[in-house]
N, C-alpha and C positions, 0 to 999 in steps of 0.2 A: 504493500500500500504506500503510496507517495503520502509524505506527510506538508506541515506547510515550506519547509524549506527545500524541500524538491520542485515543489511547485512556484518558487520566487515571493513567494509571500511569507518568507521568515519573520522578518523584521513586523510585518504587521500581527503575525501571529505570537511575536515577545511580547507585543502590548497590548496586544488583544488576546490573551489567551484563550477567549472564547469559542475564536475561530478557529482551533483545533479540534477534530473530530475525536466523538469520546473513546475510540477505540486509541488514538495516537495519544489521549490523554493518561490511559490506562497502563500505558509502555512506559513502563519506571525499573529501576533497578533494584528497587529493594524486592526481600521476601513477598511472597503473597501472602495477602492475610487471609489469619483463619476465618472458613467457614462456618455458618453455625453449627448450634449441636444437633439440628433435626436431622432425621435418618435419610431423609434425600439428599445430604450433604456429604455425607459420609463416601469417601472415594474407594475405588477401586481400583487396580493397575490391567490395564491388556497391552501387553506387551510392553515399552518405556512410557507410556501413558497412561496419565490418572483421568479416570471420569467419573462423574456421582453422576445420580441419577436424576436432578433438577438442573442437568448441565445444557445444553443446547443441543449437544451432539446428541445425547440418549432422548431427547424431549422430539427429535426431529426422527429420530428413528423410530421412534413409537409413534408419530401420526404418519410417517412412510408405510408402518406396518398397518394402521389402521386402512391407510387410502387403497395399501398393497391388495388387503382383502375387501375391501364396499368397491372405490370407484374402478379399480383395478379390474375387478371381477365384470362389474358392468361393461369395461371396455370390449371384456372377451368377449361377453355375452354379443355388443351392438356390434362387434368387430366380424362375426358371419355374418350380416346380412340381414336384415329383419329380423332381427331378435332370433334368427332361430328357425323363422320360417318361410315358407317358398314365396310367399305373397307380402310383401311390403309393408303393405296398406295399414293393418294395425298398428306396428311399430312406427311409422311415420305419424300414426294419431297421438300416440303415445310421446314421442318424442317431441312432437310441437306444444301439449303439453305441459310436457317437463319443460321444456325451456323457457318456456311463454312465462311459466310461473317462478323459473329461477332466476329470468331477469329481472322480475320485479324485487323478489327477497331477496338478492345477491346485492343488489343498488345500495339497500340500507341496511344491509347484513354485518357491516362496518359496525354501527351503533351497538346493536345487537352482540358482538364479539366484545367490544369494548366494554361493555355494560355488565354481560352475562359474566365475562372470563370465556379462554379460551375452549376448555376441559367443558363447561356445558353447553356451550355452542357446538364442537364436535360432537358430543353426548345425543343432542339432541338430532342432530346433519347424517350422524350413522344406521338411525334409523329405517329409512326411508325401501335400501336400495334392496334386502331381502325380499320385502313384499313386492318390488317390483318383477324381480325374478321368478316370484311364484304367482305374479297375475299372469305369465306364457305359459305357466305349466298347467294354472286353471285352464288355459285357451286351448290349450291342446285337446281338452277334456270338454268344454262347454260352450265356446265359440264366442263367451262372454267378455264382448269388445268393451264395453265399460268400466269394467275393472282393471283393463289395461289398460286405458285413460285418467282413470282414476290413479291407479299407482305410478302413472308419470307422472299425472300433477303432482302428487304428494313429495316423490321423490325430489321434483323441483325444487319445493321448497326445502327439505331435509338436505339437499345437494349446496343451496345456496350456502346455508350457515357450515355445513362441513369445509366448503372450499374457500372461503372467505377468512376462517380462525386456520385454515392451512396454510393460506397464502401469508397470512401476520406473522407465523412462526417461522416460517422458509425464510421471507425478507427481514422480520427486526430481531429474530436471536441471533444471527452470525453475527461474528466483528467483518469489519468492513473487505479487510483483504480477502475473506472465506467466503463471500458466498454463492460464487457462483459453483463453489467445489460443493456447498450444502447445496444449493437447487439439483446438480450433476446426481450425488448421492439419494435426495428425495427420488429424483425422478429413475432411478435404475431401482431401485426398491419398489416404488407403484410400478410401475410397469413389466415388474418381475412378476407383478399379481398378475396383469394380463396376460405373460407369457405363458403362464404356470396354469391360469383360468384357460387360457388357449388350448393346451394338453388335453385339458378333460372334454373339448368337442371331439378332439383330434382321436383319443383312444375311443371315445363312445361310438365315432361313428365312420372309422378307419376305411369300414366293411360297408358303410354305408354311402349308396351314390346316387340315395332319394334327394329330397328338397328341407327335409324339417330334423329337426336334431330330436335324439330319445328325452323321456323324462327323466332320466337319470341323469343328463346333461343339467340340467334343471333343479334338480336337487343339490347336485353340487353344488352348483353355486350360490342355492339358498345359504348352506350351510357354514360352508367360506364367509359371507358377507353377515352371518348372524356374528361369528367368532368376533371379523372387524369390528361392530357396533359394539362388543360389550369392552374390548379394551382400551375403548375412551376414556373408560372409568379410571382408568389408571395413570391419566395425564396429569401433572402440576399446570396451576395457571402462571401466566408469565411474568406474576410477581414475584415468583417464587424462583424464578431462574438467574442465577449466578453463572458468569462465563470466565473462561479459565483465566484471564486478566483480572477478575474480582470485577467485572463493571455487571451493571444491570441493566436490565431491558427498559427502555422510556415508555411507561403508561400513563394512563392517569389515575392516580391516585384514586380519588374520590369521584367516580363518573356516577352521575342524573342520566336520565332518560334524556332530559333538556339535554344536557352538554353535549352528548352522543349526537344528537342529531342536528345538532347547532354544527356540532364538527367535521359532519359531511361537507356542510358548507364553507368551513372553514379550509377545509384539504384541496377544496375547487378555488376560494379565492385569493386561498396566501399564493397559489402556484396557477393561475390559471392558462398558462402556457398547456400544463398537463392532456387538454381537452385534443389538443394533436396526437395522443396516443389513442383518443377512443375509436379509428379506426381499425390499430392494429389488434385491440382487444373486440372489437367487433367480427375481424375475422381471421381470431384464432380458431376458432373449432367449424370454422363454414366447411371444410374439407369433407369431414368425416360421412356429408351426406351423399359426394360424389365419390370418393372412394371406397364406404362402405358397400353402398349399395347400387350406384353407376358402374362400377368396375368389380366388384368382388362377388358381390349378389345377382348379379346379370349377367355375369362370363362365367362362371365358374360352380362345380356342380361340389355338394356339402362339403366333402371331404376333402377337397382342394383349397373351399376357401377357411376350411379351420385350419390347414398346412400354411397359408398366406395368413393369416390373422396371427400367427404365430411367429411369423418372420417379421410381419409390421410390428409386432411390438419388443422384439429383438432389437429389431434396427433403432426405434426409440432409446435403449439401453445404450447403442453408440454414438446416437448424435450428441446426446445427453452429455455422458462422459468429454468426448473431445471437444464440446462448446464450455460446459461450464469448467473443465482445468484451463481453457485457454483464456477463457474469461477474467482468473487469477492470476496469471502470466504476471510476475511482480517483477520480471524485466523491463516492460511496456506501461506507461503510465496508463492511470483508469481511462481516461478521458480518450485517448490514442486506441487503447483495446475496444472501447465503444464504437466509432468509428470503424475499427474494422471487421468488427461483428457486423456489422449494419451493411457494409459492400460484402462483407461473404454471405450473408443471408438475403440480400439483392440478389447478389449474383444465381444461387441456389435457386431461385423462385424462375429466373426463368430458364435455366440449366433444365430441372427437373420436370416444370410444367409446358416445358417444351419438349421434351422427351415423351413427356404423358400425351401431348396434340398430336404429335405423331402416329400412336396406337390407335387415341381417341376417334379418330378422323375417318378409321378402317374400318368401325364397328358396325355392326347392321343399330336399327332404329327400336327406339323403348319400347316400342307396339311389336315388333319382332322377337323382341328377348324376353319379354312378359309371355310367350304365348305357353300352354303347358308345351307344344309339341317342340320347345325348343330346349326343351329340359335335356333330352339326348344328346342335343350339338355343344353343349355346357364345357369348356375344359375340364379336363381331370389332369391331374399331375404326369399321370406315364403320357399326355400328349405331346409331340415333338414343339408344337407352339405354345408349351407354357410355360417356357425361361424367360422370354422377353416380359410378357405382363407380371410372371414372377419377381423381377427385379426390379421391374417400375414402382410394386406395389411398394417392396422394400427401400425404394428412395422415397417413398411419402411418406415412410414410418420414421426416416429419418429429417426429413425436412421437419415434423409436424416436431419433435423433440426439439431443434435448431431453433424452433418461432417461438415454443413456448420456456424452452432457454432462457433465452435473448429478453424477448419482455418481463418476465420475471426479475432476471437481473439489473436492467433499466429500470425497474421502477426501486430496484432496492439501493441502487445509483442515487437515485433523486432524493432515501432519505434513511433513516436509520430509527426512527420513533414507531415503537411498537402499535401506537394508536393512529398515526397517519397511515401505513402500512396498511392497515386492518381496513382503512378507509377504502385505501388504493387498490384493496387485494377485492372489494365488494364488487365497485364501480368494473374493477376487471371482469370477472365473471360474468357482474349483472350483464353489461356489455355485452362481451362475449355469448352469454345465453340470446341476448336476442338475436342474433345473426343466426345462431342454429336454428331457433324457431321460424326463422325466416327459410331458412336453406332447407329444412324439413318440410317446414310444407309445400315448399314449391314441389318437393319430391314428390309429397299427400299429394298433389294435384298431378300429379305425373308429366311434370316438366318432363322436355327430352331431356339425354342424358348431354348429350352435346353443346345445349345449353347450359346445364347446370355446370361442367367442367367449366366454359366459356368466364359463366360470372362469380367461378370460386377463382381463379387464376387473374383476372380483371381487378375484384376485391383486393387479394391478395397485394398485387402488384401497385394500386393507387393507395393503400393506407401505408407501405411502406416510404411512397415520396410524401403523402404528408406528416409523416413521425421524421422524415428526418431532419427538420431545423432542432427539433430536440436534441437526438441523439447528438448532432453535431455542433450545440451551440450550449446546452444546458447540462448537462452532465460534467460534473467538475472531478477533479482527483482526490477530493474526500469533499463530506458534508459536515461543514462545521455544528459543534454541539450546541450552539446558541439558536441554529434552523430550527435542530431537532427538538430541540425544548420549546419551540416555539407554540401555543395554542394545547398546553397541558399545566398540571397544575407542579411537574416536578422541579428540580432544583440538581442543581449541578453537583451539591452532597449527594443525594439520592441517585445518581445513576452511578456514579467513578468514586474508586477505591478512595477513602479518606488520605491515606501516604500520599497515594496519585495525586490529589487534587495540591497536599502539600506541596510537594517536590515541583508541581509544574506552576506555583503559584496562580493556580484558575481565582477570580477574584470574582465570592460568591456574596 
């Protein structure tokens, strides 16, 4: 991490201590001091490293394991194709929605995290996604489309508050140089759920080269996703988190229902540049409805596309990895590293979705590949033309890991306060949810698919020219502590090690 005399701003940062980020505040030479005596304190060694269990590292691997098994699981589940079945149409009800109702909850889901604590915001977010899973198993059984709409709505709302106290812990527990290695790490653990969720279509229905996955496919992943819900309970809220510097997480102390939602609007007007990212969180998840079900559900017969849903969320695990360690590059100043994430994930978008126009182009039409009698001309894997759409599908699973990288880490750029985060991780989502809701039903209505490629690759490629005077003009080489206290009730004692604050004479 550049500190201020890397970045030319020594001398203002000797007499303005403030403008030191509290992670550079926290770099002192003395001992660290003791932790308290509660048992979440209490360390451990793996390997040359201490970790307790209110630490950041253990706090983030426990909501990885949670997402690993709820969103993780749903991915495998939406990752063949209509949920599962030959015919769309229900899971696009479903899925509009879900989304419809997680961008409203996700928008002021901020408040709600800040207010609840993190641990019953999850509690309450893991809910959701079992009963979703066993509304296709009822369907299988009863043809009862309502309760498939019903449990995506619900899920919407339980998804909002899950992904929102997700997004606050990914961006405000790491110190500053870490985290784009913490997002890399989150995101190879959930999507190790999908891999793994991926398996159990894959063994169920190996032998199968119908259209609909067994009920046992189904049970699985009820029972995955009940596990995820119950070890919420076992999270610390983020007052309660110590990082291995002795600094703490910026909350707010004493939050109202009032503050919270006063604070939404404070996170839009202290920075209102921000509103330039709400395209790329508009469409981060627009993909999923042309590559689940335009390309993976229309080409490819059951058993081929759980072998592809298994490699998309593989390739997820290495986008993950090599964006978020290069993300940390503490050769490369932050501000220079942003920058060239932003042309290598330019460049990828139209790399790959020009590889994808390619195939797309070839295809026969939605009213052709819907028919039953095209079920037979379906890819199966022993086909000689199933490595090219194999591979393609595998550079979407790694492009969609690259975008949600990248944004994730830019927004945790812009600031380091557990309560703005929370703010910023809502409005993402909310966002984000509505573009799905959008891209889902146009699917409900059976857009071509030609289209829908058309205006996810268009999206894509216009929200990244309007994010970048950000990327390239707002993102600085640390965020001073004085930002991040900005619009809370804490105090520069309360977040940095007492010695710390000595030694660096912060003037509180």
């Amino acid at each position: 991490m550049a500190d201020a005399k890397e970045t030319g701003t020594g001398a203002e940062a000797a007499t303005h201590p403030m403008a030191r980020s509290q992670s550079d505040l926290a770099e002192t030479t003395h001992p660290a001091e003791p932790r308290p005596a509660n048992w979440y304190y209490k360390g451990f060694k793996i390997g040359k490293k201490e970790l307790w269990y209110a630490s950041p590292k253990i706090q983030l691997l426990m909501v990885a394991l949670v997402c690993f098994l709820c969103p993780g699981m749903y991915n495998a589940l939406g990752g063949l194709g209509g949920g599962g079945q030959i015919d769309p149409t229900v899971q696009d009800h479903a899925s509009t929605a879900l989304y419809s109702v997680f961008a409203v909850v996700a928008f002021f889901s901020g408040s709600f995290a800040n207010k609840l604590g993190v641990k019953a915001t999850l509690a309450i977010g893991g809910l959701g996604y079992c009963i979703y899973s066993a509304s296709f198993l009822c369907y299988n059984h009863t043809q009862n489309v309502g309760f498939v709409i019903f449990a995506g709505a619900f899920l919407g709302l339980c998804a909002g508050l899950l992904w929102t106290a997700q997004g606050a812990i990914m961006m405000a527990y790491p110190p500053e140089e870490s985290k784009g290695r913490y997002i890399s790490w989150f995101w190879i653990i959930f999507n190790l759920g999908a891999v793994i969720g991926s398996l159990i279509p894959l063994g169920q229905n190996i032998n199968n080269s119908g259209g609909t996955v067994t009920d046992g496919t189904y049970v699985g992943f009820i029972v995955l996703m009940l596990v995820g819900a119950a070890l919420t309970f076992f999270l610390v809220n983020a007052d309660k988190v110590i990082r291995e510097d002795g600094s703490k997480v910026i909350i707010m102390k004493n939050p109202t229902w009032q503050s919270e939602f006063i604070g939404l609007w404070q996170c839009i007007s202290f920075s209102p540049w921000v509103v330039l990212l709400f395209p790329m969180f508009f469409a981060s998840n627009i993909f999923y409805t042309y590559q689940q079900n335009g390309l993976n559900l229309a080409h490819f017969d059951i058993r081929t596309r759980s072998l592809n849903n298994l490699l998309y969320w593989l390739a997820q695990i290495f986008g993950a990895v090599i964006f978020g360690y290069a993300l940390d590059f503490p050769k490369i100043r932050r501000s220079m590293r942003a920058k060239i994430s932003f042309v290598a994930l330019f460049s990828l978008t139209f790399i790959i979705w020009g590889g994808g126009y390619a195939w797309q182009k070839q295809q026969v039409s939605r009213a052709v590949s819907s028919e039953p009698s095209f079920e037979a001309q379906k890819i199966d894997w022993t086909d000689p033309k199933f490595l090219g759409p194999m591979f393609l599908y595998i550079f979407y699973g790694f492009y969609d890991a690259v975008w949600q990288t990248c944004i994730y880490w830019y927004m945790g750029a812009l600031s380091n306060s557990g309560r703005r985060t929370a703010n910023m991780a809502g409005f993402y989502k909310g966002i984000q949810s509505a573009g799905a809701a959008i891209f889902w039903r146009l699917d409900g209505i059976h857009t071509e698919y030609n289209t829908l490629f058309a205006a996810t690759w268009g999206v894509c490629a216009g929200a990244l020219l309007i994010a970048s005077p950000i990327i390239f003009t707002k993102i600085q080489d640390t965020t001073d502590l004085e930002t991040d206290l900005k619009y809370s009730d804490e105090k520069p004692e309360d977040v940095v090690p007492t010695a710390a604050l000595n030694d660096k004479h912060v003037e509180v």
